[in-house]
Every structure is written in C-alpha cells, then in structure tokens.
C-alpha positions in Angstrom: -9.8 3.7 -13.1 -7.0 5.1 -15.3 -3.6 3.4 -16.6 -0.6 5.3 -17.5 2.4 3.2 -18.9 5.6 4.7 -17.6 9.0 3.7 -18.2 8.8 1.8 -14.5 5.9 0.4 -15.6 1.9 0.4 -15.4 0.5 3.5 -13.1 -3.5 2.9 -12.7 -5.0 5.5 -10.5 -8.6 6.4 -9.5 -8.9 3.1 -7.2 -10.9 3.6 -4.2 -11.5 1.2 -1.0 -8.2 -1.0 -1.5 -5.5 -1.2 0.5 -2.5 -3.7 -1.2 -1.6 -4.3 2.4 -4.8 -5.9 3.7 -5.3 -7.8 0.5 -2.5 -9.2 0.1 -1.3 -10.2 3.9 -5.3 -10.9 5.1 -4.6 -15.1 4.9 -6.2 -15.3 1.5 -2.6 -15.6 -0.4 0.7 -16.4 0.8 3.0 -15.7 -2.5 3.3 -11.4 -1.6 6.4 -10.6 0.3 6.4 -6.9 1.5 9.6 -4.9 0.1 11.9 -2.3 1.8 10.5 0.0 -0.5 7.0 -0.7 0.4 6.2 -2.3 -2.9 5.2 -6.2 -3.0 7.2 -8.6 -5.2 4.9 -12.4 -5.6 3.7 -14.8 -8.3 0.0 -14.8 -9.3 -1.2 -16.7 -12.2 2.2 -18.3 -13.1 3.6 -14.7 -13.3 6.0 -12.5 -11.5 4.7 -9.2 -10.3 6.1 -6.6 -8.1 2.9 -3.9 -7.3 3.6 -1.2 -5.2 0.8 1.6 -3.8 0.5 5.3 -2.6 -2.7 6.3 -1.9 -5.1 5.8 -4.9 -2.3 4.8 -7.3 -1.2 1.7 -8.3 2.1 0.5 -9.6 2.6 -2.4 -11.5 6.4 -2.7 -12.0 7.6 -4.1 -15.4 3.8 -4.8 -16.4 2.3 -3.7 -19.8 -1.2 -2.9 -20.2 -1.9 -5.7 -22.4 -1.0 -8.1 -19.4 -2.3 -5.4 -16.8 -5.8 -6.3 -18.8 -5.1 -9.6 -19.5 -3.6 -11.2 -15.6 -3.9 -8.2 -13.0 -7.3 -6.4 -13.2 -9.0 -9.9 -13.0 -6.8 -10.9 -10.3 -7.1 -8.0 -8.0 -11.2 -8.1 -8.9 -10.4 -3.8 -10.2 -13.5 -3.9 -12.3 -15.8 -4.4 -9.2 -17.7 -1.8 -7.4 -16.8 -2.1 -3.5 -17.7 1.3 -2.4 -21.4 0.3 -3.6 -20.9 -3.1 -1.9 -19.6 -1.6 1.3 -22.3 1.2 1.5 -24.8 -1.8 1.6 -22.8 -3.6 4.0 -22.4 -1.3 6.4 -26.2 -1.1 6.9 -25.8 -3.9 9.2 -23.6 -3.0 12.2 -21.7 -5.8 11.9 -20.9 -5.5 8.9 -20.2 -2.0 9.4 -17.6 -2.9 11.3 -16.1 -5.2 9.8 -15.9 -2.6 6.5 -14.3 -0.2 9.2 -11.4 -2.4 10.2 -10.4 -4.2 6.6 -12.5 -1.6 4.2 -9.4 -2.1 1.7 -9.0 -5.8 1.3 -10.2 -7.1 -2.0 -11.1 -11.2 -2.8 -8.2 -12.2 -5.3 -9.2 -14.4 -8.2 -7.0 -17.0 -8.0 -6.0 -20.4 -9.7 -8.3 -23.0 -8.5 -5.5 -25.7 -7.7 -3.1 -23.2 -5.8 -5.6 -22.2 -4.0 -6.9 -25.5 -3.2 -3.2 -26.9 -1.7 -2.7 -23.8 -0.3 -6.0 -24.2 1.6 -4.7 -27.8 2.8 -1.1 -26.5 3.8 -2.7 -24.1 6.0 -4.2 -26.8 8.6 -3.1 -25.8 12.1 -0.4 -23.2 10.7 -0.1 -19.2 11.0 0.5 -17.2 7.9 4.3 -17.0 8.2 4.3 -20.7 8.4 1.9 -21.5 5.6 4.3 -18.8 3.5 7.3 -20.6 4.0 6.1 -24.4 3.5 4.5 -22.4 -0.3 7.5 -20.9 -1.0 9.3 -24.3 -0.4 7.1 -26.1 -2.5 7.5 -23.5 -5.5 11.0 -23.6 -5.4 11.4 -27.4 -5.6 8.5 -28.7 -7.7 7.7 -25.1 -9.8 9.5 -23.4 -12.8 11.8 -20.2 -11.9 10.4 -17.0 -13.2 13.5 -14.8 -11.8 14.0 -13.2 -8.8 14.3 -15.5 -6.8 10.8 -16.8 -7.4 8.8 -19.9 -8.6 5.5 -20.7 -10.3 3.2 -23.4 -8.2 3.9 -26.3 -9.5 1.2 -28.1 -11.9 -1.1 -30.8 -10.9 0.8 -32.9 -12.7 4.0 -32.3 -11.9 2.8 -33.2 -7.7 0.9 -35.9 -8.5 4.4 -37.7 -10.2 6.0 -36.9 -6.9 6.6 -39.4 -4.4 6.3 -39.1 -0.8 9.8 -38.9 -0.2 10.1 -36.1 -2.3 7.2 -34.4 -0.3 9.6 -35.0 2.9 
C-alpha cells in the first residue's frame, strides 16, 4: 500500500481484494451514501469522509495522511492480508464461493455503541430502511459535521432522551 497526498486529497494505491461497493453497502454500515460521481460521502468515527475508488486506488477526499493513519486505515482493516485469508478460504468450496461472489468486502472496525444501536434498528428492516431511521437519528440527537451530515449521537446524549423525543 502506497499514499500520495494530492491537492484533492489522499491517493493510496496497491490495495488488492476490496471493493468500496461491497463493503460499504453489504448490511454491515448504513452511514455511506453512493455519489453521482461514484465516490461515497458518510461519517465513520465521528468524522466526515467522502472515499471514492477506481480499480486498486483509493481516494480519500479532503483527508491528510496523519488522519488517513490515524481514523481510515484502521477503519477499513488496510493493514490486513485478505488475499492470504481468501487463498485459505477458498480451500473449502463453500467458502470458495462465497470469496467468488463478495471477494472485495472488507469487516469495518467500527464504534462499539453505533454499531450496537445500529444492530437493534435493524430488527425486521431492509437496508434502505435501517439507513433512513440512522440518518434520522444523527440529524436530531448528533453534532453536524457539514454536508449535510451528523455524528451518532453519544451514549449520553440518548440516554437523556425521552421517549417522546424517540417518537
């Protein structure tokens, strides 16, 4: 992996078996939004990112390398070896399979308590769903970051909530 910082932002290139796509529109967050221009603009971590992909290459819009290294490497698990771990995998046809269909989605690490309420919200609800009750919550309990977008609001912050305001 290599990172180039351009006046758009952070270009990391050399990443093999992941697909921004799958990972981020696979169930396992719901704060992404695709983009006209193919990029995705979300909130991860209490932070705003738009990351955009063609081919190997990453963009990270706006990003330094100091919070590329800090926030987004972490996040998008870049420091882990999946073309061992899908070698190994696909020793069992099953699993072979499975690295056939979604070879490109990687497991986000992300916050505990998001992940947690976002797990609850989902109960009986398809993706779109689930996106729109988060993206409600954000923007009346969370802090803006711009565009348009929130951060998830702290533990502390739902727990002084009522049930009203949860109506």
């Amino acid at each position: 992996m290599n990172c180039q910082q351009t006046p758009g932002g952070l270009l990391v290139t050399g990443i093999t078996d992941f697909s921004l796509p799958e990972t981020l529109d696979c169930g396992q967050c719901f704060r992404f939004n695709p983009q006209p221009d193919g990029s995705f603009l979300g909130v991860a971590k209490g932070r705003l990112l738009q990351v955009g992909q063609i081919g190997d290459q990453l963009i990270f819009y706006r990003t330094t390398r100091d919070e590329f290294d800090a926030v987004w490497a972490d996040y998008f698990d870049l420091q882990t070896d999946y073309v061992s771990m899908i070698q190994a995998f696909s020793a069992d046809a099953v699993l072979y399979d499975a690295c056939c269909y979604a070879g490109g989605i990687r497991l986000l690490r992300q916050d505990f308590f998001e992940v947690l309420c976002s797990f609850i919200l989902s109960q009986n609800n398809n993706i779109p769903r689930i996106k729109g009750i988060i993206a409600r919550l954000c923007a009346r309990f969370g802090q803006p970051l711009g565009q348009g977008q929130y951060a998830f609001p702290t533990p502390e912050t739902l727990a002084d909530c009522s049930l009203e305001d949860f109506a």
